[in-house]
C-alpha positions in Angstrom: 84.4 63.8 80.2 84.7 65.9 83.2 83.3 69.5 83.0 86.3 72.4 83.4 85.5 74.4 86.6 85.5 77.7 86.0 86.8 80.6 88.1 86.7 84.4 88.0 89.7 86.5 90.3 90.1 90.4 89.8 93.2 92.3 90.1 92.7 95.3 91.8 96.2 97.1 91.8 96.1 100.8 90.2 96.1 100.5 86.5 100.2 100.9 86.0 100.6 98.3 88.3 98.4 95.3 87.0 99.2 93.9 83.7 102.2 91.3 85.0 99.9 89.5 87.7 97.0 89.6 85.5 99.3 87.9 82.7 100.9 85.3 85.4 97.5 84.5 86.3 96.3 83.9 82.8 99.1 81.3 82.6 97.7 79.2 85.1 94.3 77.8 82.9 94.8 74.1 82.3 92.6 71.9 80.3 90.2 71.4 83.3 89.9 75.1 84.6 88.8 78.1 83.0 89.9 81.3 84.0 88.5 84.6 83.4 90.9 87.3 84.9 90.1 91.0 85.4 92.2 94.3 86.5 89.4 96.5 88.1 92.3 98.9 90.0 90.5 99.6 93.5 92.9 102.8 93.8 93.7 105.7 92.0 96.9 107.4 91.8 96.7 111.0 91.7 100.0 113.7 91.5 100.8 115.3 95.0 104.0 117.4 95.6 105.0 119.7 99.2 107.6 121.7 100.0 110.3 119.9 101.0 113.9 121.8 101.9 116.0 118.6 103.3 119.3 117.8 101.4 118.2 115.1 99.6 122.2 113.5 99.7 122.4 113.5 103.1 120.5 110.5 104.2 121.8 107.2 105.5 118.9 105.4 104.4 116.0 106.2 102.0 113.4 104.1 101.6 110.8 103.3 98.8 107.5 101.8 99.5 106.3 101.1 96.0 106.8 101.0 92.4 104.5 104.3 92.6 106.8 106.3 95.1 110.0 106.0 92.7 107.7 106.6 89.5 106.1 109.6 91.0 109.4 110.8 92.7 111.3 110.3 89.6 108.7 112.6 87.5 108.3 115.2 90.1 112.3 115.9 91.1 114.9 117.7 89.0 116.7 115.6 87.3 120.1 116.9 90.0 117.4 115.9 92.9 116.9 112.8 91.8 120.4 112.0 91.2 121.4 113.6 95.1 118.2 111.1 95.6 119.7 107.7 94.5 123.2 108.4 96.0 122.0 107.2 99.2 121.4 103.8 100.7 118.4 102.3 99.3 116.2 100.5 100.1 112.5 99.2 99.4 109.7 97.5 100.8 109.6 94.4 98.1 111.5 93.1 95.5 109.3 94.4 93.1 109.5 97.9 94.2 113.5 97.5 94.6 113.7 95.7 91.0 112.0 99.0 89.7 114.7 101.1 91.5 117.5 99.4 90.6 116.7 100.4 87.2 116.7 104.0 87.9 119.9 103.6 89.5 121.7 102.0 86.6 120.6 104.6 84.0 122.1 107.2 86.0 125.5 105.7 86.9 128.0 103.3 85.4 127.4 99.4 85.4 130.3 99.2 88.2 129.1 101.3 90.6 125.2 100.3 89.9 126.1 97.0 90.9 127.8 98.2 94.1 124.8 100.3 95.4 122.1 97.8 95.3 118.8 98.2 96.2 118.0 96.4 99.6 114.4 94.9 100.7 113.7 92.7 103.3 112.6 88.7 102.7 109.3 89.4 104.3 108.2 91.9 102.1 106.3 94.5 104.5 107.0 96.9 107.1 107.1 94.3 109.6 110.0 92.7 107.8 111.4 96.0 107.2 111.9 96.7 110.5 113.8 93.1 111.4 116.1 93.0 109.2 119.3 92.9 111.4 121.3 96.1 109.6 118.2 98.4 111.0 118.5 97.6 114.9 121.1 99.9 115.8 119.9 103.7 114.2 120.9 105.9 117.0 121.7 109.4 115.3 121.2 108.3 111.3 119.2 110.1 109.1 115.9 108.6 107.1 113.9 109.1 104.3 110.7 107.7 103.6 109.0 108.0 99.9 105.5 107.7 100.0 102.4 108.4 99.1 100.2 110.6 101.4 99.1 109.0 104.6 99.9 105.4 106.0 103.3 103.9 106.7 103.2 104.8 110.2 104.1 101.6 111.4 107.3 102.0 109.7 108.2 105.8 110.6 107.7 104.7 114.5 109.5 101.9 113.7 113.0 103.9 112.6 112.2 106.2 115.1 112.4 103.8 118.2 115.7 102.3 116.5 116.9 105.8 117.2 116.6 107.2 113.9 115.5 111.0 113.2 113.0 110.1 110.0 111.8 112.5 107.3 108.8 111.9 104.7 108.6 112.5 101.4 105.2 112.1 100.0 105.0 112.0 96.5 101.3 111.0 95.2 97.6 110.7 96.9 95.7 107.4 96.7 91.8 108.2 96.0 88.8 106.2 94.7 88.9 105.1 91.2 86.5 107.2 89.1 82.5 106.4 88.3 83.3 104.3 85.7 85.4 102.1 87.6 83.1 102.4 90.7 80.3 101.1 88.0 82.9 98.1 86.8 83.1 96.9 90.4 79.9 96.7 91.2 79.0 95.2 88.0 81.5 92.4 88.6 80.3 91.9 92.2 77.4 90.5 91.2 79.6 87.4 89.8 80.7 87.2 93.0 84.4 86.8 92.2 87.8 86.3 94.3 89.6 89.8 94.3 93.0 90.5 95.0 93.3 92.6 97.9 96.8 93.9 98.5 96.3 97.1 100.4 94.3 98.2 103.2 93.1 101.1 101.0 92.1 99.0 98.8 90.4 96.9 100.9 88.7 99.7 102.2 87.5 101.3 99.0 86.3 98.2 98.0 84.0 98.4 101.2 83.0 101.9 100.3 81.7 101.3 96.6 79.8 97.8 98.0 77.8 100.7 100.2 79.4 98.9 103.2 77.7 96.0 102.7 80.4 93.5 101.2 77.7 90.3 101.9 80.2 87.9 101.6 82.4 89.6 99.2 85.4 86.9 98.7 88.6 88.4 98.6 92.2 87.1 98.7 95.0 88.8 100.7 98.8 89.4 101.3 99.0 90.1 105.0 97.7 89.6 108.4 96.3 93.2 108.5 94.3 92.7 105.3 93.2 89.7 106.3 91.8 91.0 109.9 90.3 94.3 108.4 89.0 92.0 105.8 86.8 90.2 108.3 86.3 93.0 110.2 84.4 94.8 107.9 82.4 91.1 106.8 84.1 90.0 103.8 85.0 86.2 103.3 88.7 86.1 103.2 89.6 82.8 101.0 93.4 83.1 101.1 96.3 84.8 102.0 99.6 85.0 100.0 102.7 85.6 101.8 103.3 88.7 100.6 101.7 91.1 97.7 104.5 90.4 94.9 103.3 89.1 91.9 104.9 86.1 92.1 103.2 85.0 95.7 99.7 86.0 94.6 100.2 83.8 91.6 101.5 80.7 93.8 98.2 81.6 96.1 96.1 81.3 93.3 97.7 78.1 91.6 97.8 76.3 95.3 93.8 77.5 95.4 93.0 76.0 92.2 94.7 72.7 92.9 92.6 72.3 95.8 89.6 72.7 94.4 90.6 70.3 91.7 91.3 67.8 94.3 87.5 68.5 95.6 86.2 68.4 92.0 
């Protein structure tokens, strides 16, 4: 009888963002591999509000850049706000963050006009894809919004601005490192030396931070070129890379990983 091969991956998205991927990855054991799945979140979402006097109904676009930006934004604006808000063209980054959205935007109008202001993300789900998709070439004049959290998504502010868009930012929550506790649970687990989910470069980077910059190998598995460069930059082992940092691509990653090494078996 052949022995089951036994494998150990951490999810390392904030806590209200890991229980669906750490349940689709639980559904890929099989009678010869055992998995042991973890959510050790690598980032910690922390409240963060500014002044911000813009009309919030007067944008062509707005977009989202995760589930965290409309949670966050949806807590911290008036309920009218939030309304002026979603009566703009919407978009988000992935389908996740747009499926998330789209909720919002039914509970606050009726079912015909929900289904006439969908949410829009791009196929490749990243700023990169963001920028190509063909409705965005031609900005000259138009109005932005982008909701995020503090810091990052420069890529995709230049990006609208050298489509000739004026862009504005709304950020809406900080990312810090998790707390001592957590800090203790990653290190703990290190020393298993597991595959971790890497889908940020924040994350990424905190991860480097808590291993005392000395990631020795550290194995991690990715969603992007960026990750994946930064990864080996900074001396982890990058063992995959996902197409793109949905649930649903990570789990594909992970199932095409373990049939691989079930061939090699």
């Amino acid at each position: 009888m052949t022995n089951k091969q036994s494998f150990q991956f951490i999810v390392t998205r904030p806590a209200n963002r890991a229980n669906r991927l750490v349940d689709c990855l639980r559904q890929l054991s099989n009678p010869t591999v055992q998995l042991q799945i973890e959510s050790c979140p690598l980032i910690q979402i922390a409240d963060y509000s500014e002044d911000f006097t813009a009309d919030l109904s007067n944008f062509d676009g707005v977009v989202f850049i995760s589930g965290n930006a409309v949670d966050q934004a949806s807590k911290q604006l008036s309920e009218t706000e939030w309304k002026k808000l979603l009566s703009n063209r919407l978009y988000a980054i992935g389908q996740q963050t747009a499926a998330i959205l789209q909720k919002d935007v039914k509970q606050l109008a009726s079912e015909q006009s929900a289904a006439e202001h969908k949410v829009h993300f791009p196929e490749q789900m990243n700023s990169e894809g963001f920028l190509a998709m063909p409705e965005l070439t031609e900005l000259n004049g138009q109005n932005w919004l982008i909701v995020k959290g503090l810091g990052g998504r420069e890529k995709l502010k230049l990006g609208l601005q050298a489509a000739g868009a004026k862009v504005d930012e709304l950020p809406v929550y900080q990312r810090k490192l998790p707390d001592l506790t957590a800090q203790k649970q990653v290190i703990s687990l290190s020393r298993n030396n597991p595959y971790w989910l890497v889908t940020s470069l924040q994350a990424l980077n905190n991860l480097w931070r808590i291993l005392e910059k000395k990631p020795n190998g550290c194995r991690i598995i990715v969603c992007s070129d960026r990750i994946a460069q930064q990864g080996q930059k900074l001396g982890f082992n990058i063992e995959a890379q996902a197409q793109d940092a949905s649930d649903q691509q990570l789990t594909r990653c992970v199932e095409n990983m373990l049939a691989k090494a079930e061939q090699n078996h």
